[in-house]
DODOFI-368864 format. One record per residue: x, z negated, y of N, C-alpha, C in turn; residue in three letters. Coordinates in steps of 0.001 Angstrom, whole numbers, plus 500000, padded with zeros to 6 digits. Layout:
<nodes>
XZYXZYXZYAla ...
</nodes>
This chain:
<nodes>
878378718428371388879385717891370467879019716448370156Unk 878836716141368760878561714763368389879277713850367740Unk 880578714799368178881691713509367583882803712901368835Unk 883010711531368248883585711363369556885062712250370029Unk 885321712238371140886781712481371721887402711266371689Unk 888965711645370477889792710612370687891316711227371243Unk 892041709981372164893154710505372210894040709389371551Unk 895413709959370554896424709369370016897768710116370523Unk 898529708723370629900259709240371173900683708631370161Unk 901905709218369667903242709163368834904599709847368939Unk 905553709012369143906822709582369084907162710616370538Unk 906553709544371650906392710421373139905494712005372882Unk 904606711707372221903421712991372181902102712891372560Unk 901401712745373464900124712531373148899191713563372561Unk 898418713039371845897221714288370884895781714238371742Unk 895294715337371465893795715503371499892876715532370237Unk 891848714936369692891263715012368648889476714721368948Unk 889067715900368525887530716079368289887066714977366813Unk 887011713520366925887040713042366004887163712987364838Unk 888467713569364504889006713709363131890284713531363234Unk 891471713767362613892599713751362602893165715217362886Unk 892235716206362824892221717797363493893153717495364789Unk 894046718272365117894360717764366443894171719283367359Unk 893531718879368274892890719815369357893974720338370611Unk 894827719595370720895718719976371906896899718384372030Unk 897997719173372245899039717862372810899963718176373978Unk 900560716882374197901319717007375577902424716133375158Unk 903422716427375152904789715547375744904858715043376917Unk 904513713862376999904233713068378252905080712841379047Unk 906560713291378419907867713294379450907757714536380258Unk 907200716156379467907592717215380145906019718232380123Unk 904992717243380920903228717635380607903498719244380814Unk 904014719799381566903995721412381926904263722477380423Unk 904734721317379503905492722234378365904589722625377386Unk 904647723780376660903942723827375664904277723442374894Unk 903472722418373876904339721397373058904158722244371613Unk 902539722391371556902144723400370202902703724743369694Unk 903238724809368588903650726142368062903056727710368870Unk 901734727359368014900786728623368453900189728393369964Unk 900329727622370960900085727328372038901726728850372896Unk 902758728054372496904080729097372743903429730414371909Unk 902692730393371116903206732214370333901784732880371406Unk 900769732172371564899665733219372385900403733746373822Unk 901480733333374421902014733721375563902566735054375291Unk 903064735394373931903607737074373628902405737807374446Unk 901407737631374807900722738497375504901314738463377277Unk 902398737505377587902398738045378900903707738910378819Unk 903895739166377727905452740579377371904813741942376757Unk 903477741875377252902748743334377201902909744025377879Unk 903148743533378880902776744629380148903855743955381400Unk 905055745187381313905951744846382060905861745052383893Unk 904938744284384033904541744482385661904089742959386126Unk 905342743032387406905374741910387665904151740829388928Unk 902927741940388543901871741540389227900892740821388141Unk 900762740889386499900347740903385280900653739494384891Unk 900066738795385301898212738702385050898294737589386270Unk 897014738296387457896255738089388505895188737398388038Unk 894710737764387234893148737275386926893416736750385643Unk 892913735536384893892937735081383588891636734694383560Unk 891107734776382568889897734195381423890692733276380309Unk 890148732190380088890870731225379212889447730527378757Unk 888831730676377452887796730108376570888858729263375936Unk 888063728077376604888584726963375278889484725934376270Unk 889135724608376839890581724313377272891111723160376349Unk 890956722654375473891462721341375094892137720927375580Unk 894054720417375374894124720006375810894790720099377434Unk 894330721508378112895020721849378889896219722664378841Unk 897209722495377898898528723522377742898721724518377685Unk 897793725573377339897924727006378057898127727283379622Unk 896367726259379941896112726473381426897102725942382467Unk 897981724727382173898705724067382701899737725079383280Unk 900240725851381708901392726290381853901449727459382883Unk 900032728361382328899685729604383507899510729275384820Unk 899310728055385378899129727371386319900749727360387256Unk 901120726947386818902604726331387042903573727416387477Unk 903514728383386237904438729615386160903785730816386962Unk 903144731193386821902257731933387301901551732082389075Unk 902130731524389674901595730777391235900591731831391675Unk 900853733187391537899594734192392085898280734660391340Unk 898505733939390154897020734488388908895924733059389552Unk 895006733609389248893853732641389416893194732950387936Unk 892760731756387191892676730907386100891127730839386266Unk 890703731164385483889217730753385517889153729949383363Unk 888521729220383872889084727636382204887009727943381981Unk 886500728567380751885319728036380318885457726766379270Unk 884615726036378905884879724687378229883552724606378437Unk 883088724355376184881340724243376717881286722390376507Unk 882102721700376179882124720438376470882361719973377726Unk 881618718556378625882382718110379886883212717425379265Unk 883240716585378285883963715484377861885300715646377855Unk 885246716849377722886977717481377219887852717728378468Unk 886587718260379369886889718682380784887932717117381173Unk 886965716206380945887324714715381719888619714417381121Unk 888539714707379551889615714153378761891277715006379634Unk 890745716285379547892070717200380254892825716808381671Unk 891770715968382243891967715239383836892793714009384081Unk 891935713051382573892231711918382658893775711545381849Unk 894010712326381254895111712003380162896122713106379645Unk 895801714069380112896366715686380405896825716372381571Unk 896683715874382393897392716459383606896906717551384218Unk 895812717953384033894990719338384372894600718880386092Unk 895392719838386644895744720429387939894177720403388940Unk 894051719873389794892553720096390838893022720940391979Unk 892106722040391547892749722926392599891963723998392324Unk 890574724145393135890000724675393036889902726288393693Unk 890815726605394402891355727683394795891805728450393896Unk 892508728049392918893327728588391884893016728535390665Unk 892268727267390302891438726784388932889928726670388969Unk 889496727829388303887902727510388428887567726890386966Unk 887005725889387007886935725278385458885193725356385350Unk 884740726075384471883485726478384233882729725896382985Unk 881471724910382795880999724556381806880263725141380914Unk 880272725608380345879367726562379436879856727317377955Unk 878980727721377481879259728674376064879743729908376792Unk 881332729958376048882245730813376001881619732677376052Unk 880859732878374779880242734010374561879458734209375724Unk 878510732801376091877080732732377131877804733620378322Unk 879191732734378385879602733156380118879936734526380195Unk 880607734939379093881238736519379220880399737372378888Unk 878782737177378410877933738189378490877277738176379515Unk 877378737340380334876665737273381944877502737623382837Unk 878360737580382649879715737981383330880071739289383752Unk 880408739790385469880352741111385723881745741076385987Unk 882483739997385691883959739676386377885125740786385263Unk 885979741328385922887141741697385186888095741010385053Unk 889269741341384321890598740164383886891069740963383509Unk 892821740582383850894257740956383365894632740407381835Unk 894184739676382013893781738997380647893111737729380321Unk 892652737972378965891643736849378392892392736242377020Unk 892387734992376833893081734452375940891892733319375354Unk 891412733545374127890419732837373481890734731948372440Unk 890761730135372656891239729238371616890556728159371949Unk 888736728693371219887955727812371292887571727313369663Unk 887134726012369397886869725459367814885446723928368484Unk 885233724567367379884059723244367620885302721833366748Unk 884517720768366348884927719718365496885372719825364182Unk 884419721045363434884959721301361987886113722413362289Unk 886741723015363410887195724008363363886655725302362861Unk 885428725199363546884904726608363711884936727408364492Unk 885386728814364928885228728954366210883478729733366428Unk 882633729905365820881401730258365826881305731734366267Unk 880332731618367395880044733421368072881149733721368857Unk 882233732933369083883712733306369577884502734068368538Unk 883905734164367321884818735376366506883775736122365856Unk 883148737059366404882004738390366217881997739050366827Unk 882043740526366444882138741441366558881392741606368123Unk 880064741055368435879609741209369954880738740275371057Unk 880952739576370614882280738667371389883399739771371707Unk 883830739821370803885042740964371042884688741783371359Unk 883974742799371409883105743727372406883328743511373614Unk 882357742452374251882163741489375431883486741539375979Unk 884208740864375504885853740744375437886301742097376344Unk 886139743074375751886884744217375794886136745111377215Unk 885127744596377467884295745210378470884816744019379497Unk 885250743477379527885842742647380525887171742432381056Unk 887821743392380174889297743661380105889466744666381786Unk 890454744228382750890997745319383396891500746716382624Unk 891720747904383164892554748887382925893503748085382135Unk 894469748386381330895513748144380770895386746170380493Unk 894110745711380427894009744011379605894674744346377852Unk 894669742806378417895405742053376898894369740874376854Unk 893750741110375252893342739942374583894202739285373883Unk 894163737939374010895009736719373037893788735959372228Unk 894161735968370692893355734996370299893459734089369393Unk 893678732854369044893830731955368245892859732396367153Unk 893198732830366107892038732912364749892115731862363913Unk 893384730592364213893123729891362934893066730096361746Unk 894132730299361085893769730843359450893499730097358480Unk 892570730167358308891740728822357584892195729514355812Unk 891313728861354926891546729223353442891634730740353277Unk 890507730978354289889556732527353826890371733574354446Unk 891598733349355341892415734112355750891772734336356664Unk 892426735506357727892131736254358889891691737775358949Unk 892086738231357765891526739309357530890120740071358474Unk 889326739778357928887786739499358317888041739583359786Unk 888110738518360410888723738324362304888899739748362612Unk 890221740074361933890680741223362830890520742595362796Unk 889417742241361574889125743291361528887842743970362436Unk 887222742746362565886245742994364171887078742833365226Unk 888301742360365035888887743222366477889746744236366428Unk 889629744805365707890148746442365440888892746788365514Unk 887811747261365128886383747481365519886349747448366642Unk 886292746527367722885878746700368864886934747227369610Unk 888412747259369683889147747897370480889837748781369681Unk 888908749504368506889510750976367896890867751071367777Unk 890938749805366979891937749735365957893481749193367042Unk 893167748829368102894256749111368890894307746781368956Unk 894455746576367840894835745279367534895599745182366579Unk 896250743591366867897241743665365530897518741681365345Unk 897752741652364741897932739515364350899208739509363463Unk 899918738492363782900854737814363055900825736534363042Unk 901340736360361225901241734578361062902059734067362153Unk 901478732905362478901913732407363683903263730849362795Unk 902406729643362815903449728787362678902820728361361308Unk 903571726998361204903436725598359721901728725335359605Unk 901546725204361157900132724832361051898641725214360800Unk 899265726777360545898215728114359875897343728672360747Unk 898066728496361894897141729381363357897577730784363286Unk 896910731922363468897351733378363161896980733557364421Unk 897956733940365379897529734688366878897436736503366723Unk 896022736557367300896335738326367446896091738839368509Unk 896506739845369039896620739988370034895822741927370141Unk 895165742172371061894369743752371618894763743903373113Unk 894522745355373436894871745961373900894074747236374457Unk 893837747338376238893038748353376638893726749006377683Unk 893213750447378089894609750901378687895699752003378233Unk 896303751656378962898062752402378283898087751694377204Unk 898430752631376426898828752095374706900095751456375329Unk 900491749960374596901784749308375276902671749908373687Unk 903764750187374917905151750964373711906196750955374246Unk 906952749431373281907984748941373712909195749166372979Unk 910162749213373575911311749326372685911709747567372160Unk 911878747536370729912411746201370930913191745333371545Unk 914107746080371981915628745408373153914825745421374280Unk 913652746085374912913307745981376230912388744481375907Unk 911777744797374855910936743509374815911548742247374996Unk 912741741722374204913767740634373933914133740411375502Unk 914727741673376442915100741369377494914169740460378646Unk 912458741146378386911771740623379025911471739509378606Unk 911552738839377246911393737378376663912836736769377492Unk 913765736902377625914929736672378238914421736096379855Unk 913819736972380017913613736574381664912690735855381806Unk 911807735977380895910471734430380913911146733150380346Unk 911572733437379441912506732044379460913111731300380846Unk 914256732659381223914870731830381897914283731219383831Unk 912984732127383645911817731443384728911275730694384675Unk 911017730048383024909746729176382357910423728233381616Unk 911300728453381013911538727279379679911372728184378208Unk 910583729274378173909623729270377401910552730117376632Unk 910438730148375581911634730836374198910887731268373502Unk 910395733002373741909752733165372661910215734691371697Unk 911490734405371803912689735044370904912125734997369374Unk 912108733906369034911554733629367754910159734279367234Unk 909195734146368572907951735111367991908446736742367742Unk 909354736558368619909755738454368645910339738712367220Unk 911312737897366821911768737918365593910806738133364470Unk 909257737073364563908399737271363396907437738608363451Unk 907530738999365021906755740383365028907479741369364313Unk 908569741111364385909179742155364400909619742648362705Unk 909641741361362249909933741234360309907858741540360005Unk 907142740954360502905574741134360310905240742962360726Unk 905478743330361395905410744594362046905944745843361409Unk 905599747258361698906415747988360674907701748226362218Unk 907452748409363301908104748619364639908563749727364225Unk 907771750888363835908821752536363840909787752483364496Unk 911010752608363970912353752620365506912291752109366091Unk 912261750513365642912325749724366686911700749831367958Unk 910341749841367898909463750338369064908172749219368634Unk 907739748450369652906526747513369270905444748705369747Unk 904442748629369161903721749679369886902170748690369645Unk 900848748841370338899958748161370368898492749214370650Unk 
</nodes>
């Protein structure tokens, strides 16, 4: 990476920025555990996949900017072990020094390398993998191709959930998901996410997940009231985005 890492605070926020005004990750410096970002809160609909309260033991997390996924899985989560790839150190340092990213190497394995590099060398399985990696221009590169998502999917436990930030740039998302319907045979699906034009989509290996909507809401109910975390509102946009036959999320 050849641009610098800057960090800017405003209005009790601090930002992450790959030298641009792009902003890479933030923290509310009053409440660091929180997810402050829109689409940071909507990639968590993947832990209301799978109603088992052992889900998710194992995480894969490509990408850490500024820490707020990992933080949060960290925190909430006390029995998953977190494995963080990040092919920058800088970012690593930045997440330490000014982010609050947790040392705890028992629980956090923070790994340097290309995202794709690690998961094609990789014999490891996961409960789930959640991918929200971008270079400086906001690219995410060989992190959105068809061999990635593959990779992806061969790394999935029985019944994994992929999460993935696609970023919906001009050219839409289309394209994206549609190599990840390709690689997990069609058993993907994305909804516009927030203001800031991030489209999260989310796959699926396993038991086809088939939810009733009221069971889903209930289980957003109970992560809330364990976490903070309110993600009523994503259920709402799945659910107007979605056809939900009879009120049934199905994946």
């Amino acid at each position: 990476m050849s641009h610098p890492i800057d960090i800017s605070e405003e209005a009790g926020i601090r930002y992450l920025h790959f030298g641009s005004l792009w902003i890479q990750g933030a923290m509310r410096i009053a409440r660091p555990w929180h997810l402050e970002l829109d689409y940071t809160r909507e990639m968590m609909a993947s832990l209301l996949m799978r109603d088992d309260s052992r889900f998710p033991r194992n995480v894969l997390l490509i990408g850490l900017g500024a820490a707020s996924i990992t933080k949060f899985l960290y925190r909430n989560f006390p029995l998953s072990k977190l494995t963080v790839v990040e092919i920058e150190p800088r970012v690593v340092a930045a997440a330490r020094q000014f982010f609050k990213l947790p040392d705890d190497p028992k629980r956090l394995n923070i790994v340097i390398a290309d995202g794709a590099k690690f998961i094609a060398g990789n014999d490891k399985n996961y409960d789930l993998i959640m991918v929200d990696g971008f270079d400086e221009d906001a690219r995410p590169g060989e992190l959105d191709t068809l061999p990635f998502y593959q990779m992806c999917r061969a790394r999935l436990n029985d019944n994994g959930i992929l999460a993935v930030n696609l970023l919906g740039r001009s050219r839409g998302y289309a394209a994206s998901l549609g190599r990840l319907r390709e690689a997990f045979e069609a058993r993907a699906l994305a909804f516009p996410s927030c203001e800031s034009g991030n489209v999260i989509a989310l796959a699926a290996t396993g038991e086809p997940v088939r939810i009733e909507l009221d069971d889903l809401k209930e289980h957003a109910e109970r992560l809330k009231a364990e976490t903070g975390l309110n993600l009523l509102p994503t259920l709402a946009r799945i659910e107007e985005a979605q056809t939900c036959p009879g009120g049934v999320f199905l994946l």
